[in-house]
PDB file of N, CA, C and O in Angstrom:
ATOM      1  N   UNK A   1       0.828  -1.178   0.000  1.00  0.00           N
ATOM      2  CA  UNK A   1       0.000   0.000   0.000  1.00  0.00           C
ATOM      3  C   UNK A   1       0.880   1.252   0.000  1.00  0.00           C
ATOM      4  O   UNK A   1       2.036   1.387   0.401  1.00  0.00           O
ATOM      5  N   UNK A   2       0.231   1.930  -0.425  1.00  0.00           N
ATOM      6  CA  UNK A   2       0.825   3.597  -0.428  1.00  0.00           C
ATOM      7  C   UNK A   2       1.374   3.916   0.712  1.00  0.00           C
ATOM      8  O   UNK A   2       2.546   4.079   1.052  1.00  0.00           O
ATOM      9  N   UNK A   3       0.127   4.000   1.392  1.00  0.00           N
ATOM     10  CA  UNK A   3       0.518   4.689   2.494  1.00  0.00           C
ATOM     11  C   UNK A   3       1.464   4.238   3.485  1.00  0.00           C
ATOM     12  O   UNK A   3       1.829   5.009   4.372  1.00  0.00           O
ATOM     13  N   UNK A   4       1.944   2.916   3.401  1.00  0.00           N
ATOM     14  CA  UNK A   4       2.985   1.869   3.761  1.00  0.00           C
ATOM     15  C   UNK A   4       4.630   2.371   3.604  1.00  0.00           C
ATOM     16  O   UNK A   4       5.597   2.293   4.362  1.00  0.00           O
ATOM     17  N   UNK A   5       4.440   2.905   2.272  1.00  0.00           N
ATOM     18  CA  UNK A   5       6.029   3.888   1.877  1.00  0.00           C
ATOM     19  C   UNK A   5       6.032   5.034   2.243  1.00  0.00           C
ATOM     20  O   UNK A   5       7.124   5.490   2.584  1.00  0.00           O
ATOM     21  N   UNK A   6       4.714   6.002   2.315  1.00  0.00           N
ATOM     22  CA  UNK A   6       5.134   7.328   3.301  1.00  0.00           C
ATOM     23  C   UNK A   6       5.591   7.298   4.173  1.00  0.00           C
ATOM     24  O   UNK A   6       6.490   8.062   4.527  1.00  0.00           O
ATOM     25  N   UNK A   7       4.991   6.161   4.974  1.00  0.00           N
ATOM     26  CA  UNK A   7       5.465   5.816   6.232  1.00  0.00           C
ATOM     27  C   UNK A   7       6.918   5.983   6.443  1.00  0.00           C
ATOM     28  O   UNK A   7       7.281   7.033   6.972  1.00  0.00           O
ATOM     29  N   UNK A   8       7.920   4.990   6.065  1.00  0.00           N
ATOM     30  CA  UNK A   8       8.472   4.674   5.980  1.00  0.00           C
ATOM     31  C   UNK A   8       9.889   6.084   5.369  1.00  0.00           C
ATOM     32  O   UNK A   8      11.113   5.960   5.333  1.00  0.00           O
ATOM     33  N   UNK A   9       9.306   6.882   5.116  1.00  0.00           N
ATOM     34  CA  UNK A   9       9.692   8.427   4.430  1.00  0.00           C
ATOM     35  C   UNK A   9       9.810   9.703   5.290  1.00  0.00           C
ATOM     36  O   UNK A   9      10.526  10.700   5.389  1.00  0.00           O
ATOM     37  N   UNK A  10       8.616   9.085   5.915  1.00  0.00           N
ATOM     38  CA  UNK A  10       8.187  10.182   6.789  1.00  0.00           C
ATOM     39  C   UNK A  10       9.010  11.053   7.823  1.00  0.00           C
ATOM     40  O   UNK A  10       8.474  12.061   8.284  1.00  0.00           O
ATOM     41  N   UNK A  11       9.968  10.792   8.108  1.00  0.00           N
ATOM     42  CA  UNK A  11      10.643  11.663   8.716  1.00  0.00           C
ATOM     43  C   UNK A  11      11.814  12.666   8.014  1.00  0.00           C
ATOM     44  O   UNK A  11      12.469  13.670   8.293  1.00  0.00           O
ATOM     45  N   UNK A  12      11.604  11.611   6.810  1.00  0.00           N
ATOM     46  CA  UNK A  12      12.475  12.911   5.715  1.00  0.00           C
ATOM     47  C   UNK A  12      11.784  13.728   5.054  1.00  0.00           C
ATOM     48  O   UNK A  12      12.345  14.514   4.290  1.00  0.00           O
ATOM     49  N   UNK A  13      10.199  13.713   5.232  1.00  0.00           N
ATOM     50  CA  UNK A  13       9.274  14.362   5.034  1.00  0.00           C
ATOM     51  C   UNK A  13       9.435  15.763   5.779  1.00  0.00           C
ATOM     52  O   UNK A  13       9.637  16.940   5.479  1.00  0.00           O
ATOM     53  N   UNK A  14       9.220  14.930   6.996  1.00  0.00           N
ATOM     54  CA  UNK A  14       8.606  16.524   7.924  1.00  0.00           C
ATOM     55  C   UNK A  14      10.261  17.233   8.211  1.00  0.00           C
ATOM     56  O   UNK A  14      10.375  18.327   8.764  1.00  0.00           O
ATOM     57  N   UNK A  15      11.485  16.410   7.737  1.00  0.00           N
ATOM     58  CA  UNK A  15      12.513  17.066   7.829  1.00  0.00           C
ATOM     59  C   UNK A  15      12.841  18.291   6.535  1.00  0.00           C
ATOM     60  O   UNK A  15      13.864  18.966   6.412  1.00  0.00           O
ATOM     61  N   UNK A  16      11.834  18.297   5.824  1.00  0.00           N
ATOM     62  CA  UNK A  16      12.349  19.165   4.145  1.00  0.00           C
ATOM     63  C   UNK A  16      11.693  20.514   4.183  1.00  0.00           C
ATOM     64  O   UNK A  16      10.535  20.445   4.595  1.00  0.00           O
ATOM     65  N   UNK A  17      11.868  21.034   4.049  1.00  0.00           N
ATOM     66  CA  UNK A  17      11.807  22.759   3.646  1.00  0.00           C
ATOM     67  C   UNK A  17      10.384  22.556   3.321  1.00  0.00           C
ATOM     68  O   UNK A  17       9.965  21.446   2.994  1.00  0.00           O
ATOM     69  N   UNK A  18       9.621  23.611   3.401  1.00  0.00           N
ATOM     70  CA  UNK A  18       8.613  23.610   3.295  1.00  0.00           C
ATOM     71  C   UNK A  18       7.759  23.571   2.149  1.00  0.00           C
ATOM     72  O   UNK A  18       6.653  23.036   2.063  1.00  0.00           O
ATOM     73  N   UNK A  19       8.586  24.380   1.027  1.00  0.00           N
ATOM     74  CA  UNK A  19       8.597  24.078  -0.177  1.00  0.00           C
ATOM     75  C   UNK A  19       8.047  22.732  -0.614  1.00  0.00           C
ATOM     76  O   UNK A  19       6.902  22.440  -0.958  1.00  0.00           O
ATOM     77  N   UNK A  20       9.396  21.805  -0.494  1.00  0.00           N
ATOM     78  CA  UNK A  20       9.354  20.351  -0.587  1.00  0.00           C
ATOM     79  C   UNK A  20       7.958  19.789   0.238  1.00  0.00           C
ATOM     80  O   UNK A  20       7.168  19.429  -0.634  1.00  0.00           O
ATOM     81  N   UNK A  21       7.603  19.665   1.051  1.00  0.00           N
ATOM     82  CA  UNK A  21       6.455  19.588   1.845  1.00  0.00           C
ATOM     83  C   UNK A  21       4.942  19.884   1.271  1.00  0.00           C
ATOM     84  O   UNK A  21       3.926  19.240   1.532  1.00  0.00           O
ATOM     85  N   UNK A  22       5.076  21.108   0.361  1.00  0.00           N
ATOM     86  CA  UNK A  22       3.497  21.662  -0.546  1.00  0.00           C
ATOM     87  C   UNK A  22       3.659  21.021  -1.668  1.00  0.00           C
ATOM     88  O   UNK A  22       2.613  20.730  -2.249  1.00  0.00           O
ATOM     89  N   UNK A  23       4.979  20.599  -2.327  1.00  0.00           N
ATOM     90  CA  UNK A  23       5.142  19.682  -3.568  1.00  0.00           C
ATOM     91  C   UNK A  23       4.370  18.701  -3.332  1.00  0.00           C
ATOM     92  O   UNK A  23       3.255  18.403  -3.760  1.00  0.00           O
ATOM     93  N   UNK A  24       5.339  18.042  -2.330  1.00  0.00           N
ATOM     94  CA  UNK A  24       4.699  16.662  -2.272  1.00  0.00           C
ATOM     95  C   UNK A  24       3.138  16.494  -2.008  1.00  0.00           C
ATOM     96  O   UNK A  24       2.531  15.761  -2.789  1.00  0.00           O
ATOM     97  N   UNK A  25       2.418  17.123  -0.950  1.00  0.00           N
ATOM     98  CA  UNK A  25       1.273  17.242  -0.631  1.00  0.00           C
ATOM     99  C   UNK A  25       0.792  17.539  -1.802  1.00  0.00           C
ATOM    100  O   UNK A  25       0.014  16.652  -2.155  1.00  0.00           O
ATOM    101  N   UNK A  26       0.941  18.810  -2.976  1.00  0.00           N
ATOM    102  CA  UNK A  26      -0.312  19.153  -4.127  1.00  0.00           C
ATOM    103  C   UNK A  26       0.282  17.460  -5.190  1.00  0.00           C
ATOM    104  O   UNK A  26      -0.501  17.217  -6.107  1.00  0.00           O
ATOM    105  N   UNK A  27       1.271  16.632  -5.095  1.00  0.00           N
ATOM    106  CA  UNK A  27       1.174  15.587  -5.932  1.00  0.00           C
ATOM    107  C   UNK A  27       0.710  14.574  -5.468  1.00  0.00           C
ATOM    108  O   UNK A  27       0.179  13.802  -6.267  1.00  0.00           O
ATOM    109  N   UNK A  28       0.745  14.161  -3.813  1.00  0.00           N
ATOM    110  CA  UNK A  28      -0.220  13.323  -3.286  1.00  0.00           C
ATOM    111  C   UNK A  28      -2.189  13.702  -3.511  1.00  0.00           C
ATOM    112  O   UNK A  28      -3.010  12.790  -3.612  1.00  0.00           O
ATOM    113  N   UNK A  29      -2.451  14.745  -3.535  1.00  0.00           N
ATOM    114  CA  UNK A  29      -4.208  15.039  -3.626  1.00  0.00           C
ATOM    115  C   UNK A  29      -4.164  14.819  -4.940  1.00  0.00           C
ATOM    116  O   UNK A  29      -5.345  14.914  -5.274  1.00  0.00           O
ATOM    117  N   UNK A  30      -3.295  14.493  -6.261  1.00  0.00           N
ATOM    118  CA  UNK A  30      -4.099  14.206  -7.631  1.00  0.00           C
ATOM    119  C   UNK A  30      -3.890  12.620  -7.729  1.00  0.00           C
ATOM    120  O   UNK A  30      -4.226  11.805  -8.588  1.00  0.00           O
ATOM    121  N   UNK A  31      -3.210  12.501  -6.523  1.00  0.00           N
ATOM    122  CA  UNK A  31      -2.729  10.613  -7.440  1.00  0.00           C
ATOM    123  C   UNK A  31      -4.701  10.311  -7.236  1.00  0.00           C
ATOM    124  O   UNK A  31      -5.566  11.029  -6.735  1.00  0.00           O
ATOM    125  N   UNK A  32      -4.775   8.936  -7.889  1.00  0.00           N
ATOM    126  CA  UNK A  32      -6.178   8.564  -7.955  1.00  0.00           C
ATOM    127  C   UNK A  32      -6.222   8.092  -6.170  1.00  0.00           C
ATOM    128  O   UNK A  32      -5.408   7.914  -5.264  1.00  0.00           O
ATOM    129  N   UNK A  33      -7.552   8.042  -6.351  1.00  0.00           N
ATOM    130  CA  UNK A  33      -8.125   8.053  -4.906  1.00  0.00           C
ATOM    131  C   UNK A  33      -7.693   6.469  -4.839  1.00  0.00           C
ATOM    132  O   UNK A  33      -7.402   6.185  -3.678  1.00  0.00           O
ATOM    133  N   UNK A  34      -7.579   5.484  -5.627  1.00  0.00           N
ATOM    134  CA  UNK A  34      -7.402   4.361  -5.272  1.00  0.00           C
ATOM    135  C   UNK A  34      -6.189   4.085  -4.556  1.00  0.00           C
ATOM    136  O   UNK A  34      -6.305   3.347  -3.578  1.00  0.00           O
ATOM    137  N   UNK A  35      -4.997   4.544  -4.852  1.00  0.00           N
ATOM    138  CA  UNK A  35      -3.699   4.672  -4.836  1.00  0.00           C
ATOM    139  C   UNK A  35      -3.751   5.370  -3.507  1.00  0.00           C
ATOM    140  O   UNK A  35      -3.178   4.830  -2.561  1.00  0.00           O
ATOM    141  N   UNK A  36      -4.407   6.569  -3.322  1.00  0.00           N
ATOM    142  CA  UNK A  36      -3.758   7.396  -1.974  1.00  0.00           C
ATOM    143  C   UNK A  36      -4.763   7.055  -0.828  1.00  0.00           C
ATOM    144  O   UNK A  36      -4.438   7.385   0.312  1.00  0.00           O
ATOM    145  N   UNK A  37      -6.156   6.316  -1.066  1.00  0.00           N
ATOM    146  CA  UNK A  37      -6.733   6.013  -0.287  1.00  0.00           C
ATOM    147  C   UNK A  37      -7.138   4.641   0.037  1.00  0.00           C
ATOM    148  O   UNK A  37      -8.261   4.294   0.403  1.00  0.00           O
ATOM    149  N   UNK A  38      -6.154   3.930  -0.129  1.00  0.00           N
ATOM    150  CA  UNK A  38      -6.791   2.636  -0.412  1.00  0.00           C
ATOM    151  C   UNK A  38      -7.155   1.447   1.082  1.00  0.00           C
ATOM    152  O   UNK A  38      -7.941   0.509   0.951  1.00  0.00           O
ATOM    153  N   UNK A  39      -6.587   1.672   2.105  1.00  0.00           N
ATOM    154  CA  UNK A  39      -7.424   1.311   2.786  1.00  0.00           C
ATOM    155  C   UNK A  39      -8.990   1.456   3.110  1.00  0.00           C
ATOM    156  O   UNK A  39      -9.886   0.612   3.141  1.00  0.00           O
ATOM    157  N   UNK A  40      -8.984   2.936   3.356  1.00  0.00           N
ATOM    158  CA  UNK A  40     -10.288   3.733   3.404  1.00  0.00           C
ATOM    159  C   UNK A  40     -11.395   3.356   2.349  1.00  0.00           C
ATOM    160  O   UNK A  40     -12.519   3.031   2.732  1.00  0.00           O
ATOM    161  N   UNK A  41     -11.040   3.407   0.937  1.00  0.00           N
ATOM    162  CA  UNK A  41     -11.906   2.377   0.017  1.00  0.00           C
ATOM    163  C   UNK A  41     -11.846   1.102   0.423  1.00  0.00           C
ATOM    164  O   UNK A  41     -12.781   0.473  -0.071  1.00  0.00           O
ATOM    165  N   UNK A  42     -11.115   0.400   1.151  1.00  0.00           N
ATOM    166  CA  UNK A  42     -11.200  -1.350   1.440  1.00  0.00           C
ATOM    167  C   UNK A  42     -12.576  -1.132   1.998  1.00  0.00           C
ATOM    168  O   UNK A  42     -13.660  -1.469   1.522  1.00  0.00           O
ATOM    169  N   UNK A  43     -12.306  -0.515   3.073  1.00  0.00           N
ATOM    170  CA  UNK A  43     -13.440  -0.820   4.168  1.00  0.00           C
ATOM    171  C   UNK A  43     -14.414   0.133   3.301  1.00  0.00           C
ATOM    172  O   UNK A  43     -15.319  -0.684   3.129  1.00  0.00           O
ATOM    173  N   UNK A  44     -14.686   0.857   2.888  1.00  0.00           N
ATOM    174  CA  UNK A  44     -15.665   1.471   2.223  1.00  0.00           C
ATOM    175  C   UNK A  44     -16.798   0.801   1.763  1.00  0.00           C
ATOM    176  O   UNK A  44     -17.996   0.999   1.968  1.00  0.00           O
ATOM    177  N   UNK A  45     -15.898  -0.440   0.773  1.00  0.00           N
ATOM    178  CA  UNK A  45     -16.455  -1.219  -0.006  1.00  0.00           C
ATOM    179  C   UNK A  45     -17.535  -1.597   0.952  1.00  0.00           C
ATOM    180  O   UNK A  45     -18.734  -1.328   1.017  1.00  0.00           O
ATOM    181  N   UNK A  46     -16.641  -2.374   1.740  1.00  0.00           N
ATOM    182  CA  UNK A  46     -17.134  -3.445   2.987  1.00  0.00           C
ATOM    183  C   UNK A  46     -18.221  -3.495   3.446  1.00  0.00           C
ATOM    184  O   UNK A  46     -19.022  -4.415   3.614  1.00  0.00           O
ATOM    185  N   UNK A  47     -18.233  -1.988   3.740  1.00  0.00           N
ATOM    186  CA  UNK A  47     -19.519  -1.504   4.462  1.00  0.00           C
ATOM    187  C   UNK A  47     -20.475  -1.389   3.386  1.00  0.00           C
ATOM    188  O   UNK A  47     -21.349  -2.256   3.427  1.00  0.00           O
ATOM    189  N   UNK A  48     -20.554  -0.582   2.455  1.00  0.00           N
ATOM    190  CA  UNK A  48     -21.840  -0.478   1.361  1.00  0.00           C
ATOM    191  C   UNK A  48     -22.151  -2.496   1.347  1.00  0.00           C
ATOM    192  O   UNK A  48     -23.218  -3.057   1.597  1.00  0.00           O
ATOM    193  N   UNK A  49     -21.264  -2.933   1.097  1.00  0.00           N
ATOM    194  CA  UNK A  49     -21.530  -4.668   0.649  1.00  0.00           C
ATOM    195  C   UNK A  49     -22.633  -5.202   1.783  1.00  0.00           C
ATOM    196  O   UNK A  49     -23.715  -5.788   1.768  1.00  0.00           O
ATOM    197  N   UNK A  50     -21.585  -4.571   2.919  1.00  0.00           N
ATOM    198  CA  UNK A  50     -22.428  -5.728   4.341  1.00  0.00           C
ATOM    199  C   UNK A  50     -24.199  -5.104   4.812  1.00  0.00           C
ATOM    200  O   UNK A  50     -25.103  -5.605   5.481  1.00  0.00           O
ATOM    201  N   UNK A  51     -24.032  -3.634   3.966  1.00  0.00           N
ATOM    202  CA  UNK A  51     -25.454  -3.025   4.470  1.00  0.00           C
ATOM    203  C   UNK A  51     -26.568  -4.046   3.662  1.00  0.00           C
ATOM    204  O   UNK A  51     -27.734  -4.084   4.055  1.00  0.00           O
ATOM    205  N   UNK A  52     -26.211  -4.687   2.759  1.00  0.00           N
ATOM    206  CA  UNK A  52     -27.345  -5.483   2.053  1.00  0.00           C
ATOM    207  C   UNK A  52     -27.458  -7.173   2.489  1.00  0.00           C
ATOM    208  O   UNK A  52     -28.125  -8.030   1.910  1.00  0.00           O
ATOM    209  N   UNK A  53     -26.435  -7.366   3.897  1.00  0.00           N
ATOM    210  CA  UNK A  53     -26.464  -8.547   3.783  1.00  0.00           C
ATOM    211  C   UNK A  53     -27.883  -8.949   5.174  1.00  0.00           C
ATOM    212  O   UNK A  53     -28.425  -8.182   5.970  1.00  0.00           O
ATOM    213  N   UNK A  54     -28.062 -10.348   4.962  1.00  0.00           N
ATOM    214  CA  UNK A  54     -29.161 -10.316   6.014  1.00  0.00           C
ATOM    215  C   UNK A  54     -28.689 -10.640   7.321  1.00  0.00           C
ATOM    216  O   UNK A  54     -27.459 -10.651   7.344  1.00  0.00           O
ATOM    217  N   UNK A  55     -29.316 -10.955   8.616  1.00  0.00           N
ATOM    218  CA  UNK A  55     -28.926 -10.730   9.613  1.00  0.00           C
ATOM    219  C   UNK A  55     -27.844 -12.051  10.007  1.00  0.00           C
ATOM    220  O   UNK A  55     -27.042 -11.985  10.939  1.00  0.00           O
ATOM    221  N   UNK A  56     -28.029 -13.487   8.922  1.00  0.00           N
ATOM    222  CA  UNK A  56     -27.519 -14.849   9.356  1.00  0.00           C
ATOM    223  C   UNK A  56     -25.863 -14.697   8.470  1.00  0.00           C
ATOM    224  O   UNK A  56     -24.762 -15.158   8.773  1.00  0.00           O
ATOM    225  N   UNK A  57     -26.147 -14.154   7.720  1.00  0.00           N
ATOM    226  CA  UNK A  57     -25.041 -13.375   7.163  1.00  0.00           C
ATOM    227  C   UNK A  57     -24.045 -12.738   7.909  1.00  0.00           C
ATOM    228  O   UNK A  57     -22.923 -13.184   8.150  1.00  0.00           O
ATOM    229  N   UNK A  58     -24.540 -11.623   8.275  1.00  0.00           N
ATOM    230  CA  UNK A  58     -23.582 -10.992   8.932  1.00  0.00           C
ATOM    231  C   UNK A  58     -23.005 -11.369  10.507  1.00  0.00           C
ATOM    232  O   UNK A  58     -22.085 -10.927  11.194  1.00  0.00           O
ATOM    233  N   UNK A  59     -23.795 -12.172  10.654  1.00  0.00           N
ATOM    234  CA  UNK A  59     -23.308 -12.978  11.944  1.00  0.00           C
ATOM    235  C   UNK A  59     -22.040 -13.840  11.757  1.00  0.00           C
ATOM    236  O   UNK A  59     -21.007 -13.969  12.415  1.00  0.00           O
ATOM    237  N   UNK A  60     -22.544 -14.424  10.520  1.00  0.00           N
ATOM    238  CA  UNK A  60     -21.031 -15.539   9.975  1.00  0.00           C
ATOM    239  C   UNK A  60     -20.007 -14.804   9.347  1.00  0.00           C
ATOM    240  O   UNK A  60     -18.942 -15.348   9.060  1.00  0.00           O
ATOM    241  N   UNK A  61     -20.227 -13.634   9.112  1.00  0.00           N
ATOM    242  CA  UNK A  61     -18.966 -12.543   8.789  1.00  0.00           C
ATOM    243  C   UNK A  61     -18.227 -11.982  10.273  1.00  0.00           C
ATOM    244  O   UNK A  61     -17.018 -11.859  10.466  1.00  0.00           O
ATOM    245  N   UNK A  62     -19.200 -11.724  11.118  1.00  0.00           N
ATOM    246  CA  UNK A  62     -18.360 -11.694  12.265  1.00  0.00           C
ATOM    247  C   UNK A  62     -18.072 -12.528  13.078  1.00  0.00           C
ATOM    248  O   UNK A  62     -17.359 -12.355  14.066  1.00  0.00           O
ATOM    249  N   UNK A  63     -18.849 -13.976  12.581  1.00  0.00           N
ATOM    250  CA  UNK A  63     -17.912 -14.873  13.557  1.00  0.00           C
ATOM    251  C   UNK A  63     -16.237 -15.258  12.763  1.00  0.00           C
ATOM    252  O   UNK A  63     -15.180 -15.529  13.334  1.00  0.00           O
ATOM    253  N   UNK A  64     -16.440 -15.181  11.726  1.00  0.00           N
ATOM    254  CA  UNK A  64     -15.332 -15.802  11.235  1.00  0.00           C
ATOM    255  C   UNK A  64     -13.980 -14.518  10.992  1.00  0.00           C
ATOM    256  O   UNK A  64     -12.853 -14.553  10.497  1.00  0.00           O
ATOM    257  N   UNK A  65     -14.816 -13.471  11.630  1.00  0.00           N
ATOM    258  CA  UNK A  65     -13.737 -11.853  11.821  1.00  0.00           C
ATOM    259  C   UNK A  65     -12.882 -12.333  13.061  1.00  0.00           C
ATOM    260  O   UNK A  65     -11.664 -12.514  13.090  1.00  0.00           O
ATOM    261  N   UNK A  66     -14.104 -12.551  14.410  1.00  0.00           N
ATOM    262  CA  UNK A  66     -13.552 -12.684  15.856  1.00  0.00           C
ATOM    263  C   UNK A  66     -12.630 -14.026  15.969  1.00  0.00           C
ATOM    264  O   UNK A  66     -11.584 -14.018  16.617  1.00  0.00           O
ATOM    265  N   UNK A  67     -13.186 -15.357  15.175  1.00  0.00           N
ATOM    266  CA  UNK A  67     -12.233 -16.542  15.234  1.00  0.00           C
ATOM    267  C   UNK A  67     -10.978 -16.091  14.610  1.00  0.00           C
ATOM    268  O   UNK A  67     -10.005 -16.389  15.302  1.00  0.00           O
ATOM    269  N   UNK A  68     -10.693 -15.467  13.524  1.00  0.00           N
ATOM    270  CA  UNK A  68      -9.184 -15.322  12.758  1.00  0.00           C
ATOM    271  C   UNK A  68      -8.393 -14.206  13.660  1.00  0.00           C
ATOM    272  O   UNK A  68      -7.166 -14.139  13.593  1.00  0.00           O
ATOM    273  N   UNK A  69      -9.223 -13.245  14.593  1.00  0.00           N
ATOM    274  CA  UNK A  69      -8.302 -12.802  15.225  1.00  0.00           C
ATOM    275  C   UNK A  69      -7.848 -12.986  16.428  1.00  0.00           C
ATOM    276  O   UNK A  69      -6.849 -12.401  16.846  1.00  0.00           O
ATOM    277  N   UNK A  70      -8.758 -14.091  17.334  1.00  0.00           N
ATOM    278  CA  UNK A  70      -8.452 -14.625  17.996  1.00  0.00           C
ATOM    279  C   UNK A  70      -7.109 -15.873  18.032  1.00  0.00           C
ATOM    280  O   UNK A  70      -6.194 -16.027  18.841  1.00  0.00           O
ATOM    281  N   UNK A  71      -7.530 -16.737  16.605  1.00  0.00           N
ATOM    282  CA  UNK A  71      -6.662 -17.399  16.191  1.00  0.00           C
ATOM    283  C   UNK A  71      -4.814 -16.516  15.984  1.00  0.00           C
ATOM    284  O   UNK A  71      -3.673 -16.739  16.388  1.00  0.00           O
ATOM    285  N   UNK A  72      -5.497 -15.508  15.136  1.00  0.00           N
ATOM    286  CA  UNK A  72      -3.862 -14.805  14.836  1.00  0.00           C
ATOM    287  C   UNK A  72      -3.067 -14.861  16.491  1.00  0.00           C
ATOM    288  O   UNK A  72      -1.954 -15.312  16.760  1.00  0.00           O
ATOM    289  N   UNK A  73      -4.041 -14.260  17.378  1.00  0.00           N
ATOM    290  CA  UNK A  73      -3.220 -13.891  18.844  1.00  0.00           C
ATOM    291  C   UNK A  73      -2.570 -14.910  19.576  1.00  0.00           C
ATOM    292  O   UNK A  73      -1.630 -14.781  20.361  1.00  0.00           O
ATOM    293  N   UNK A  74      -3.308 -16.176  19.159  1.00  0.00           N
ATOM    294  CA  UNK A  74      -2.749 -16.982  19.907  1.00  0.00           C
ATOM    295  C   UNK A  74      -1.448 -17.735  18.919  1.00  0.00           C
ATOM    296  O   UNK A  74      -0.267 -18.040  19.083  1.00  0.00           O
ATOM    297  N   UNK A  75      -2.109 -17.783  18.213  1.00  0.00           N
ATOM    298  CA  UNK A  75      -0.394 -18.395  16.857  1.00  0.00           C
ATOM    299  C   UNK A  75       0.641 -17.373  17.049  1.00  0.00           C
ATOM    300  O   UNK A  75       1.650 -18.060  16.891  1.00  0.00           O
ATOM    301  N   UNK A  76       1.176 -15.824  17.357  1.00  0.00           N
ATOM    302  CA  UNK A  76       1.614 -14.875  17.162  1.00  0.00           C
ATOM    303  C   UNK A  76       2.246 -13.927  18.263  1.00  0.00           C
ATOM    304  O   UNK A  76       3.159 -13.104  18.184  1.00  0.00           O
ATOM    305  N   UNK A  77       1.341 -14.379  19.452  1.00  0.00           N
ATOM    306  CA  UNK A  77       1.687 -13.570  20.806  1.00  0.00           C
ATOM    307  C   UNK A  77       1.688 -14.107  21.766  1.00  0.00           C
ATOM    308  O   UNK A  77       0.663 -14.405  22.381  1.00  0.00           O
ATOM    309  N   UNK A  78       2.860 -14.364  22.132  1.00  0.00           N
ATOM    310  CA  UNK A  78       3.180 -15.430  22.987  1.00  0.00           C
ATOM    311  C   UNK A  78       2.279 -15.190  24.660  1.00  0.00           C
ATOM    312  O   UNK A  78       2.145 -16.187  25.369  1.00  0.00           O
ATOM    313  N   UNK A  79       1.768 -13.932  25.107  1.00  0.00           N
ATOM    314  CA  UNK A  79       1.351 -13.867  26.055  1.00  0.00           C
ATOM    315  C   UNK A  79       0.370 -14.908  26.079  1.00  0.00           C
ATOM    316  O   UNK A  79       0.384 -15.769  26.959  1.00  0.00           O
ATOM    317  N   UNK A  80      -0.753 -14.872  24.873  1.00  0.00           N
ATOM    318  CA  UNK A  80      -1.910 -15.850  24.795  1.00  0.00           C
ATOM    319  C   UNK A  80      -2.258 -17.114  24.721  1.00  0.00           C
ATOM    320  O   UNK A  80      -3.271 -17.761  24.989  1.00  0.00           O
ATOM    321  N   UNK A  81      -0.370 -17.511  23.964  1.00  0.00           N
ATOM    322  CA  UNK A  81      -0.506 -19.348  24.372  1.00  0.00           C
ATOM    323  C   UNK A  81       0.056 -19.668  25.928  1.00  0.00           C
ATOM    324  O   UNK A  81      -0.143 -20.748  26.485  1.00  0.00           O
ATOM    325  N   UNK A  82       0.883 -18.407  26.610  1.00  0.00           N
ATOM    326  CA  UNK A  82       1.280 -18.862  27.459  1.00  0.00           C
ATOM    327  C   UNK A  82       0.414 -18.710  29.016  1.00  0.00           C
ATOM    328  O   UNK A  82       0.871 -19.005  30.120  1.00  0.00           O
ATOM    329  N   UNK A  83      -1.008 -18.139  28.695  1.00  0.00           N
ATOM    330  CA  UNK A  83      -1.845 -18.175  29.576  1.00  0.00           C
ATOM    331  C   UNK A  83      -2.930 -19.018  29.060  1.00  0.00           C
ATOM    332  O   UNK A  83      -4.033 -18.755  29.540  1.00  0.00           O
ATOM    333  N   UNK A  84      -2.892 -19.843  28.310  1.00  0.00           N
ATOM    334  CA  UNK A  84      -3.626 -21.282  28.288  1.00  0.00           C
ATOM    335  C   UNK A  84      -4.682 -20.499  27.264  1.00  0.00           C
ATOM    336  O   UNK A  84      -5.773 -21.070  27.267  1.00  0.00           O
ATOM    337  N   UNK A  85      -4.630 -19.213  26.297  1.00  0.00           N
ATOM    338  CA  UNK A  85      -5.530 -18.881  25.609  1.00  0.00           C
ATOM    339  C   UNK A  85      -6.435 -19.609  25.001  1.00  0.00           C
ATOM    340  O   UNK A  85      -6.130 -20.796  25.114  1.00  0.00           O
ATOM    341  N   UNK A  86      -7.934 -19.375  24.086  1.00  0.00           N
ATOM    342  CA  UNK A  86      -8.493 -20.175  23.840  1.00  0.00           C
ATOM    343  C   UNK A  86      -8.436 -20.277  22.381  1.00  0.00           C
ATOM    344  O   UNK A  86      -8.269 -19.195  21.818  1.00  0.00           O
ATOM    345  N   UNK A  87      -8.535 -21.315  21.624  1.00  0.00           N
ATOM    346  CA  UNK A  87      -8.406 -21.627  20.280  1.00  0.00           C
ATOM    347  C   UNK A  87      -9.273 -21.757  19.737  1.00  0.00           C
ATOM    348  O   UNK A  87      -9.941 -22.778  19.900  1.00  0.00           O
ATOM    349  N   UNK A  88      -9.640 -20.802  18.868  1.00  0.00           N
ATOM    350  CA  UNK A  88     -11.350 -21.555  17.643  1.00  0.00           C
ATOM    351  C   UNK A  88     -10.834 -22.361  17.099  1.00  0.00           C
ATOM    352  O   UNK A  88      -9.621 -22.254  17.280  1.00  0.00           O
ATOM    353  N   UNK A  89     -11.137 -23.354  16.348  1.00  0.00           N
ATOM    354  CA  UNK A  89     -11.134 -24.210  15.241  1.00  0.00           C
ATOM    355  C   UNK A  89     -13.015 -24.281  14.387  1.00  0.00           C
ATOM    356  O   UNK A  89     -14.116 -23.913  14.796  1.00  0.00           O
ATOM    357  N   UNK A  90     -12.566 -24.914  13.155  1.00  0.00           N
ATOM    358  CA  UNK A  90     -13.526 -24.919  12.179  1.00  0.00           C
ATOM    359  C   UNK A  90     -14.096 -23.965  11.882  1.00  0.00           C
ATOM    360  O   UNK A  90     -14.953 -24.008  11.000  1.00  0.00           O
TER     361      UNK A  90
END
């Protein structure tokens, strides 16, 4: 993602003349919105999608949100396997 390499810039950013600073900013507001906003469109999508879904639906979208991040914590952070965390499966 884009915004992944500003990051990563960013302190040679806010270190440049100010000049350099309105450059960059008036060439970041024309890139396409996909490019400079693209998380913000992820979830954008998401939401317009999930407003049409029905209620058995969106239940199995958030169960299978809360199991993968439950799952990630315990594969990933050791605090959670090492207090006997709990594991979804299926």
């Amino acid at each position: 993602m884009i915004e992944d390499v500003f990051y990563k810039i960013a302190p040679i950013y806010q270190s440049s003349p100010q000049l350099i600073k309105v450059m960059i900013g008036t060439i970041y507001q024309f890139m396409p919105k996909q490019l400079n906003c693209s998380i913000y469109s992820k979830y954008k999508r998401l939401l317009n999608e999930t407003e049409k879904w029905n209620r058995e639906r969106l239940n199995d979208f958030q169960y299978h949100k809360i199991k993968d991040t439950i799952n990630y914590a315990y594969n990933n952070i050791r605090f959670y396997r090492n207090t006997g965390g709990v594991r979804i499966s299926s």
